[in-house]
Each structure stands twice: as structure tokens, then as C-alpha cells.
Backbone bond lengths (Angstrom), bond angles and torsions (degrees), N, CA, C in turn:
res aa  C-N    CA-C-N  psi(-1)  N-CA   C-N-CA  omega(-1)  CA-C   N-CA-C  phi
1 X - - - 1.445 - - 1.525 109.95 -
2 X 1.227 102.08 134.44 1.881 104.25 168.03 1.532 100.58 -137.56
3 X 1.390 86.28 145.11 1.456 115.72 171.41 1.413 133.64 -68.40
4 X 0.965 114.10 93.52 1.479 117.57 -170.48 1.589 129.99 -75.10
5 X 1.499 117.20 92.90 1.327 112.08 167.93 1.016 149.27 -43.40
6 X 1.783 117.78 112.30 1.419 105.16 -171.72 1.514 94.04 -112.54
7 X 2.084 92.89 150.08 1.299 100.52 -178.50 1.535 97.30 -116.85
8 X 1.520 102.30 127.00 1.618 128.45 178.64 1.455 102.10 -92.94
9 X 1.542 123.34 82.64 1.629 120.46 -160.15 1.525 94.38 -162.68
10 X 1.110 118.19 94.07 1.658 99.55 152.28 1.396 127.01 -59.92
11 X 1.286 97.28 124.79 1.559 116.61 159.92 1.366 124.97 -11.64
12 X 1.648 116.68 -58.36 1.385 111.54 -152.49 1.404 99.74 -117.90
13 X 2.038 112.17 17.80 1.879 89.84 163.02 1.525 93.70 -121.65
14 X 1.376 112.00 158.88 1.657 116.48 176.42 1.651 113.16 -42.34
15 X 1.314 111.41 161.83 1.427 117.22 164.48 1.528 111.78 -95.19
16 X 1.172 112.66 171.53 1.836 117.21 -150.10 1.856 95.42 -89.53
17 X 1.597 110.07 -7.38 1.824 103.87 177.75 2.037 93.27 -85.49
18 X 1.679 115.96 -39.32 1.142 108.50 176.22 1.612 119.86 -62.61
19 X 1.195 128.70 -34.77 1.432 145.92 -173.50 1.906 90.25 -84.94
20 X 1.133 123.94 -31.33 1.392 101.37 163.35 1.417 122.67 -69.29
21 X 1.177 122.98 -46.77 1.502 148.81 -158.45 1.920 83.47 -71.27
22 X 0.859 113.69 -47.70 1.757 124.49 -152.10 1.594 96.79 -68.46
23 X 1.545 98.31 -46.13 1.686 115.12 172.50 1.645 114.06 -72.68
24 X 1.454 119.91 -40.33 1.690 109.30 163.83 1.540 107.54 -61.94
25 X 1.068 147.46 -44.93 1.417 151.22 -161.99 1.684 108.66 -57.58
26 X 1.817 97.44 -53.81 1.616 111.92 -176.28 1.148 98.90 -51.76
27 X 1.333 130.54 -59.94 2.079 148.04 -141.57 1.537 69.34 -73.87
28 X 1.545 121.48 -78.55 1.894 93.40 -148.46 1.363 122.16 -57.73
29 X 1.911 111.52 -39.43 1.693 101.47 175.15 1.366 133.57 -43.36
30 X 2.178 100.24 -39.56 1.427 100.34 -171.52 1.458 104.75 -71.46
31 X 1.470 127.04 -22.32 1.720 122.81 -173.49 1.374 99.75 -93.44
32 X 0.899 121.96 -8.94 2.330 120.44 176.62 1.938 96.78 -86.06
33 X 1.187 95.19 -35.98 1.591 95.38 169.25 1.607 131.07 -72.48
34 X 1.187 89.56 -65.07 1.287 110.79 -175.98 1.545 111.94 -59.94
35 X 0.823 121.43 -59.17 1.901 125.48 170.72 1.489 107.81 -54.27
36 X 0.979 166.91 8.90 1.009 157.78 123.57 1.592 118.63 -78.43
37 X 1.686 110.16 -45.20 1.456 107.85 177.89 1.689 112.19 -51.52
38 X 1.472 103.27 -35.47 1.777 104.35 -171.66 1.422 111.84 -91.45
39 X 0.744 102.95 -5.49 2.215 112.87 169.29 1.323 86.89 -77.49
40 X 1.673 126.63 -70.30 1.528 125.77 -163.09 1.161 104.83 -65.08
41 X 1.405 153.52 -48.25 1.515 126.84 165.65 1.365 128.44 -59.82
42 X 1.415 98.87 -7.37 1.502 97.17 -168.53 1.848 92.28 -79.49
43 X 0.881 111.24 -27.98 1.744 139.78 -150.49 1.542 87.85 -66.92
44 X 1.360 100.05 -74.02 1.773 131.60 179.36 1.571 104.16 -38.88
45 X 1.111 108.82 -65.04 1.921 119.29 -173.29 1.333 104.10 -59.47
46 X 1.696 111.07 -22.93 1.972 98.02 177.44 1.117 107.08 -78.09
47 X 1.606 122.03 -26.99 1.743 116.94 -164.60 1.534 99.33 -72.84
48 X 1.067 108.62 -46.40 2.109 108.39 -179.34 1.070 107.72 -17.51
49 X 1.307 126.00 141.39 1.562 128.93 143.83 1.898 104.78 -64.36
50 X 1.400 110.66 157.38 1.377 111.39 -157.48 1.893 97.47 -83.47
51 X 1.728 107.70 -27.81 1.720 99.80 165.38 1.315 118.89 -57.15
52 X 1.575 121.63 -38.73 1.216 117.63 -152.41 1.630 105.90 -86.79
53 X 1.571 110.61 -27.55 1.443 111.48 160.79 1.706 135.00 -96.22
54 X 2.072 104.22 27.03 0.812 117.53 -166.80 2.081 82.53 -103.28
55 X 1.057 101.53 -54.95 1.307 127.95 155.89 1.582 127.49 -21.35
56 X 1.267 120.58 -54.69 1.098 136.95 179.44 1.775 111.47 -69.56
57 X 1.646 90.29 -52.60 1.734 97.89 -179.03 1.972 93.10 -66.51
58 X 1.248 141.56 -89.17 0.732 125.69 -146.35 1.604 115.89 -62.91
59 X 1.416 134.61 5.57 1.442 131.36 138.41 1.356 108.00 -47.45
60 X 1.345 111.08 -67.63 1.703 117.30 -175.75 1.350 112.95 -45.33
61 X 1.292 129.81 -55.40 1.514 124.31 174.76 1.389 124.44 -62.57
62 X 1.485 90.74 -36.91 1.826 84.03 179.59 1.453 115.09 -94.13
63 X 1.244 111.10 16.54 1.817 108.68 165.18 1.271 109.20 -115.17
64 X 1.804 125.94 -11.39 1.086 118.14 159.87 1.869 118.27 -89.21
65 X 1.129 106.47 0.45 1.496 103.09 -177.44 1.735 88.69 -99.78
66 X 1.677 135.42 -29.57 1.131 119.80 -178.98 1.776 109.32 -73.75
67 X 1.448 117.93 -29.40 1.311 112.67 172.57 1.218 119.30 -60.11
68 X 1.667 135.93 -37.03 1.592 151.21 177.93 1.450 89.40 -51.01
69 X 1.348 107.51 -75.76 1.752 124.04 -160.09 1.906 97.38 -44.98
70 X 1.153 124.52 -42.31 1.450 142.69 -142.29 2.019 81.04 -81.50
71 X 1.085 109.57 -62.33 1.522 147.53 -133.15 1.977 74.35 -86.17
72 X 0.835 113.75 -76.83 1.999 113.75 179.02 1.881 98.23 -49.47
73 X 1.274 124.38 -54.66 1.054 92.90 -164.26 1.558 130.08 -105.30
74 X 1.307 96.97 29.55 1.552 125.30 154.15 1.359 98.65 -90.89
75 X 1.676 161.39 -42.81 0.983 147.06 -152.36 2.414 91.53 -86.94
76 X 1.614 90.33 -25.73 1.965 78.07 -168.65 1.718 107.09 -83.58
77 X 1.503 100.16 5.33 1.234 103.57 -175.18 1.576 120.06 -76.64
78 X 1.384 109.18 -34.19 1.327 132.72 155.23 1.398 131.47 -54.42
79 X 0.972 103.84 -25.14 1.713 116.64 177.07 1.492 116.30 -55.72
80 X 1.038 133.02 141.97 1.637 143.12 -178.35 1.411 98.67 -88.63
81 X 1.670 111.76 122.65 1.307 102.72 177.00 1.799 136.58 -76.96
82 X 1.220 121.16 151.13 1.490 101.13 -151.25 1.343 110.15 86.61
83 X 0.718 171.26 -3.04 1.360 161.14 -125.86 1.491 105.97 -171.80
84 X 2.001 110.72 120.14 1.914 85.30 178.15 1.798 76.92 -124.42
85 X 1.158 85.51 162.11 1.626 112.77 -161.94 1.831 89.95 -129.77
């Protein structure tokens, strides 16, 4: 008598040693990347003069707080009047 293996696995999604392997692969790219990218901005943001990167951030905030504001009141523009949703 022999024992016959059955495999309870669909075909067409990975197995859990590939979905491991797939998950070690991700962790090192994002840290082989990432650790150097954030040393080099960190690097970059020291050379700034402190106006010119005082400057920079408040472009960034105030064109992302005008896109939010922009972005809501295109959504109330749609609204049926009378009507709260």
C-alpha cells in the first residue's frame, strides 16, 4: 500500500514557501532603497539655507491645502439643492 498525496492548492495562486520568498525579496528592496534614499534627503535638507527650505515647505502646504479646499468644493458642486446627502 502507498499513500497517496493529495494536493489541496490551486493552481493559479502562489504557494505560501513562494509568497514567503516574494515577502523576503519585498523587505530587502524596500530597506536597499529606502536607507539610502532617506540618508540622501536627509543629506540634501542639511545643505539648504533654512529660508530656502522654509520656503519650499510652505509652497508644499499651501498648494496641498489649496488642492483639498479645490478638491471639497468641486465634490459640493454636485450636490442637488435641498437635498443633504
Amino acid at each position: 500500500m502507498t499513500a497517496r498525496h493529495t494536493i489541496e492548492h490551486d493552481a493559479n495562486e502562489p504557494s505560501r514557501r513562494a509568497l514567503k520568498i516574494i515577502s523576503m525579496l519585498t523587505a530587502v528592496i524596500v530597506l536597499a532603497v529606502s536607507v539610502p534614499l532617506v540618508f540622501g534627503v536627509n543629506w540634501t535638507m542639511r545643505q539648504l539655507p533654512a529660508e530656502l527650505l522654509l520656503l519650499i515647505c510652505g509652497i508644499g502646504l499651501g498648494g496641498s491645502a489649496g488642492f483639498f479646499l479645490g478638491r471639497r468644493d468641486a465634490i459640493r458642486q454636485f450636490r442637488t439643492p435641498g437635498r443633504d446627502e
